[in-house]
C-alpha positions as CSV (number, residue, x, y, z in Angstrom):
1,X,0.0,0.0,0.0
2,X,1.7,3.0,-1.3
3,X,0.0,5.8,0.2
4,X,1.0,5.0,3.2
5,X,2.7,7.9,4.9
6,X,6.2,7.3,4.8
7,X,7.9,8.1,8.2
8,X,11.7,9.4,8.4
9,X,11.8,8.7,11.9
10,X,9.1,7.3,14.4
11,X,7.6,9.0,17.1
12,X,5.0,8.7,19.6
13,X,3.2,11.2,17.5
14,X,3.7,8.5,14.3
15,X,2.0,5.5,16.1
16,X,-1.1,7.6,17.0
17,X,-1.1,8.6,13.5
18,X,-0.6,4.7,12.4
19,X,-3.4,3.7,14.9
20,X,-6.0,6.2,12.8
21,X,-4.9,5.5,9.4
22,X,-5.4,1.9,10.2
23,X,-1.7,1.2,9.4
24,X,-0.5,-1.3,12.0
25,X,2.7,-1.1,14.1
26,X,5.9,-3.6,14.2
27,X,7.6,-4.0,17.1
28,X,10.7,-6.0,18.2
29,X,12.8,-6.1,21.3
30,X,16.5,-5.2,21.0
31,X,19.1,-4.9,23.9
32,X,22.5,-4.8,22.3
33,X,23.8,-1.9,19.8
34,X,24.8,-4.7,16.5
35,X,21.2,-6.8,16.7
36,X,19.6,-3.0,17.1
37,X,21.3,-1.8,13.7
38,X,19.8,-4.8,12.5
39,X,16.3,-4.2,13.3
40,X,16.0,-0.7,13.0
41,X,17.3,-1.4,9.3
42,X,15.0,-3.7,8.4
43,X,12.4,-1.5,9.0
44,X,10.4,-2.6,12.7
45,X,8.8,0.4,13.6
46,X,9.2,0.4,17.7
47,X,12.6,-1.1,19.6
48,X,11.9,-2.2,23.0
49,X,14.2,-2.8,25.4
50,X,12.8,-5.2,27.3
51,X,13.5,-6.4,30.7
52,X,13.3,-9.2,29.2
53,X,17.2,-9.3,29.0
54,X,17.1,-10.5,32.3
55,X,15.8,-13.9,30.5
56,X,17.5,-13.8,27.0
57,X,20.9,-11.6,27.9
58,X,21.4,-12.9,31.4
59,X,20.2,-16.1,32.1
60,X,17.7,-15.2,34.8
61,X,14.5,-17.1,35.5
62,X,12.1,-14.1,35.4
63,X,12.6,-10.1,35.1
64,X,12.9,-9.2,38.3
65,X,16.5,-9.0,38.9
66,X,18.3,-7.1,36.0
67,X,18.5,-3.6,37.7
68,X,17.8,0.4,36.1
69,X,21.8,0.5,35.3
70,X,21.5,-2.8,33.3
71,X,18.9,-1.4,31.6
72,X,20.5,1.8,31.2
73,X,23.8,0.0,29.6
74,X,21.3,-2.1,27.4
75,X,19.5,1.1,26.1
76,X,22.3,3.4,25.2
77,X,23.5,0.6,23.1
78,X,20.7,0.1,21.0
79,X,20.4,3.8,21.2
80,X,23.7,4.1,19.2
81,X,22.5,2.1,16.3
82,X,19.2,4.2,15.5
83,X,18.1,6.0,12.7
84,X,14.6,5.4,11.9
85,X,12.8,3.3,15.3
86,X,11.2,4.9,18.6
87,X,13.4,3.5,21.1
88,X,11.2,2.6,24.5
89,X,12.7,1.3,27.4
90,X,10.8,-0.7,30.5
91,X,11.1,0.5,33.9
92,X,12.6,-2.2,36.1
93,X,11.1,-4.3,38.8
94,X,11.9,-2.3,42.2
95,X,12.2,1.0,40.4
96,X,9.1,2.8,39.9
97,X,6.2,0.7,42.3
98,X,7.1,1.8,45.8
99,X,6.4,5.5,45.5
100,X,6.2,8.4,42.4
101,X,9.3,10.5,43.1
102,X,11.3,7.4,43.0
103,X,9.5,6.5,39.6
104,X,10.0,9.8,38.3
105,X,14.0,9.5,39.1
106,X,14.2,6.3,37.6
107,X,12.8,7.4,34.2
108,X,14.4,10.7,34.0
109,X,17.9,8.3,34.5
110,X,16.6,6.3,31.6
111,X,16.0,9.1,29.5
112,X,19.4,11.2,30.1
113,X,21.6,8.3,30.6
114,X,20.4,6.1,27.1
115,X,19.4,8.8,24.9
116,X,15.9,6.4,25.0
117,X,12.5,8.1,23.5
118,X,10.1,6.4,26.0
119,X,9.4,4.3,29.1
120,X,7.3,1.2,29.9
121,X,5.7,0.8,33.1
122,X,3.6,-2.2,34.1
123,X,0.2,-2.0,35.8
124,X,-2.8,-0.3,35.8
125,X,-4.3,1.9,38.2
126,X,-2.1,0.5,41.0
127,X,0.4,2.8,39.3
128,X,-1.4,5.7,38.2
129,X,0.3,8.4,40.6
130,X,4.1,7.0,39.2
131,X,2.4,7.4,35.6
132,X,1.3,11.0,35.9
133,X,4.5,12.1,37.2
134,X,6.6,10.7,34.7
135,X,4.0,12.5,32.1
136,X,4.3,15.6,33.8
137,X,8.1,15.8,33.4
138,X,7.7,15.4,29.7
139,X,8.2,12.1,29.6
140,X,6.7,9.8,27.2
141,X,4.8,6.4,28.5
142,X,3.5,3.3,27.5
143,X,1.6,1.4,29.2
144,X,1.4,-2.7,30.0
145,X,-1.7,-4.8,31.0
146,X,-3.0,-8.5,31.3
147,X,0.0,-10.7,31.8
148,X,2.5,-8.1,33.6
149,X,5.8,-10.8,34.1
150,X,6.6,-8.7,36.7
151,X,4.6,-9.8,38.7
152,X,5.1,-13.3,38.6
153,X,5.2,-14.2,42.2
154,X,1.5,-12.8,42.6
155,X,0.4,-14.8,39.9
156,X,2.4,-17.8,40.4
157,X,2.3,-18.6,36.4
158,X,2.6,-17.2,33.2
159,X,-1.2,-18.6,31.7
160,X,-3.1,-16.2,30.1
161,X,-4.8,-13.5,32.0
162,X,-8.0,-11.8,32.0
163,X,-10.1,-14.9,30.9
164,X,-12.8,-14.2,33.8
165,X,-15.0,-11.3,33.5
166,X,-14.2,-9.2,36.7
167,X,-10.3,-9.1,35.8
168,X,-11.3,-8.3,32.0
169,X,-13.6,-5.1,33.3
170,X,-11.0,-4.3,35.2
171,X,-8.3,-4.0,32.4
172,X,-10.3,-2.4,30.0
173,X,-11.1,0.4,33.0
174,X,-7.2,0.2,33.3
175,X,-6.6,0.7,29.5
176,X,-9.3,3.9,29.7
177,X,-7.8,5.3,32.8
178,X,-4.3,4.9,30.9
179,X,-5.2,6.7,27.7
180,X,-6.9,9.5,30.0
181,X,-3.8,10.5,32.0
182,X,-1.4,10.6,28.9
183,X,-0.1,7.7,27.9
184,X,0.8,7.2,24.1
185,X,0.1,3.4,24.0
186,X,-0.1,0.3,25.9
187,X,1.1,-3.4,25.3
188,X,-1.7,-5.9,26.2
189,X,0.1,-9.3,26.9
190,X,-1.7,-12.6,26.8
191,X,-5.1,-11.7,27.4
192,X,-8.3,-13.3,24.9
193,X,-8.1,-12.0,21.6
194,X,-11.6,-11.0,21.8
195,X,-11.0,-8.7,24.9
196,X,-7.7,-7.5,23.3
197,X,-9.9,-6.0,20.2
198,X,-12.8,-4.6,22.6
199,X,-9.7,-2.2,24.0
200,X,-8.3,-1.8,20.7
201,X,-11.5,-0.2,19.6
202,X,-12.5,1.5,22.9
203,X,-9.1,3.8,23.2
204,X,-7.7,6.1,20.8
205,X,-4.3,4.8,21.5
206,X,-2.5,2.1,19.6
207,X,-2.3,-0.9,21.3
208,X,0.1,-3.5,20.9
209,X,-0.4,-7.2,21.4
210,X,2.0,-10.2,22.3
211,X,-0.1,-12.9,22.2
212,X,-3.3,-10.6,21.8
213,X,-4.8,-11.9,18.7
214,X,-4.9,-9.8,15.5
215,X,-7.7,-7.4,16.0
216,X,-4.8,-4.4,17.9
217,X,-3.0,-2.3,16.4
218,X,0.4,-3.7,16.8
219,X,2.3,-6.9,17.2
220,X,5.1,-7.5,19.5
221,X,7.5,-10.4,20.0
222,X,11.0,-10.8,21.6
223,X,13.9,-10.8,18.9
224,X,16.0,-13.7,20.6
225,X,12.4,-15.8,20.3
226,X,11.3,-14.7,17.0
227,X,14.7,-15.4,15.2
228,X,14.8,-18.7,16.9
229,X,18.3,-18.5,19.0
230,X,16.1,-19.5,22.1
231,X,14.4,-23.1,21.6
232,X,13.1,-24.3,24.4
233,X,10.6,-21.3,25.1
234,X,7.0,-22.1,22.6
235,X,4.0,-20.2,23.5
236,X,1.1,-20.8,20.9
237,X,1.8,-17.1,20.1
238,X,5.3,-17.3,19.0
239,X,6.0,-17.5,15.4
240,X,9.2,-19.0,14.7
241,X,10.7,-16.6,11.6
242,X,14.2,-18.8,11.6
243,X,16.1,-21.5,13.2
244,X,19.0,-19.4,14.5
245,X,19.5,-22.3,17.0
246,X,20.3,-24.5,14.7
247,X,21.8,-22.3,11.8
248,X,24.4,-21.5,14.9
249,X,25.2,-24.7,16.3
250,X,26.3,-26.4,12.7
251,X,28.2,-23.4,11.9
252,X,30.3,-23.0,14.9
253,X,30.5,-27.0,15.2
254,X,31.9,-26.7,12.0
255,X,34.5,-24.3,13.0
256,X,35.5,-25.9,15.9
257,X,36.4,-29.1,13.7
258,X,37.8,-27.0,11.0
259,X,40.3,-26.0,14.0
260,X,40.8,-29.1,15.2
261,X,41.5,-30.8,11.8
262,X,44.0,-27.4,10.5
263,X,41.6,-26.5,7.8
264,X,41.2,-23.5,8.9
265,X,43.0,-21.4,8.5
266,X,43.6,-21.8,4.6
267,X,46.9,-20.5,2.7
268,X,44.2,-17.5,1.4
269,X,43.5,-16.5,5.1
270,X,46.7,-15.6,6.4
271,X,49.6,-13.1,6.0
């Protein structure tokens, strides 16, 4: 579709302008400056750096423990390789639920330490005084209801939320009170597709979906899970889009015999 307005850069102003024009949002999670370049070039419209590198970058169980300087380090190097994508960056666990000023001190960090265009909080109206200072300081936020991984340990598993009808009332009140005070959009994560289009078409802002069904105005998965470097992790709402696992594993077993066996390297590849 040609006529689609062509953006330069993206900003938050750019996915509101997606979510009325009906032109639907791509988003990827990056948390290292050479896999950044490589999204960012091939066109995904929003970068998220996810906590989710406590999982895929560090080897952690769940998100809580990577902390707002990790996150900071992770940021400014995907920072450095941007030229087109809206760069947003989640809060930590620990950082921004205990009280507002403290919130408001951990995003301004994010924001002059990584260059980062955004923020991502978790929660609903639990976290609404936190949200409203942020906004207030100029500071752009996105939102993040139904399965909120960081809060794990109240839910005691990662199965789809929102399924019964006072927790689904709830988040679409959430999703309303969101889009009232200021925020620019909100990821919905592993709620009933159904529900995840009644918000979609209830709020002006774009909503993104991982594991929301189609009827949103975005998709987002994690890069390490989407390329298929990470194997053992298969939620029905994870397309595969290559077997990096296995593209990896022959080619560096190959090398390590090519060593072994003084094939490599040739007469060509040396001085």
């Amino acid at each position: 579709m040609s006529n689609k307005k062509q953006y330069k850069r993206i900003t938050v102003k750019s996915l509101v302008e997606m979510k009325a024009t009906g032109e639907k949002i791509s988003m990827l999670t990056a948390y290292d400056y050479t896999m950044a370049k490589i999204v960012d070039g091939a066109g995904v419209d929003v970068i998220l750096v996810g906590d989710s590198a406590s999982n895929v970058m560090a080897g952690h169980e769940t998100t809580l423990p990577i902390t707002l300087d990790q996150m900071i380090y992770h940021a400014s190097s995907v920072v450095r390789a941007i030229e087109r994508s809206l760069v947003v960056v989640d809060l930590p666990f620990g950082t921004y639920q205990s009280d507002s000023k403290e919130a408001l001190r951990s995003a301004i960090r994010i924001m002059k330490e990584s260059g980062g265009h955004a923020v991502k909080l978790e929660g609903g109206k639990e976290i609404k005084d936190s949200i409203k200072k942020i906004l207030n300081a100029g500071i752009p936020v996105m939102g993040h209801l139904g399965l909120t991984p960081q809060s794990i340990y109240k839910f005691g598993t990662y199965t789809v939320r929102a399924k019964e009808e006072e927790e689904a009332e709830q988040l679409l009140l959430d999703a309303k009170m969101l889009e009232r005070i200021g925020c620019f959009a909100i990821v919905l994560e592993k709620i009933p597709a159904k529900l995840a289009k009644q918000v979609a078409e209830s709020i002006s802002i774009p909503v993104i979906g991982i594991g929301a069904g189609a009827d949103v105005d975005g998709q987002v998965l994690v890069l390490h899970d989407m390329i298929g470097m990470t194997h053992e992790f298969n939620p029905r709402f994870l397309r595969r889009y290559m077997n990096l696992y296995e593209t990896m594993t022959k080619s560096i077993g190959k090398y390590v015999s090519d060593v072994k066996s003084s094939d490599f390297p040739n007469a060509e590849e040396q001085y």
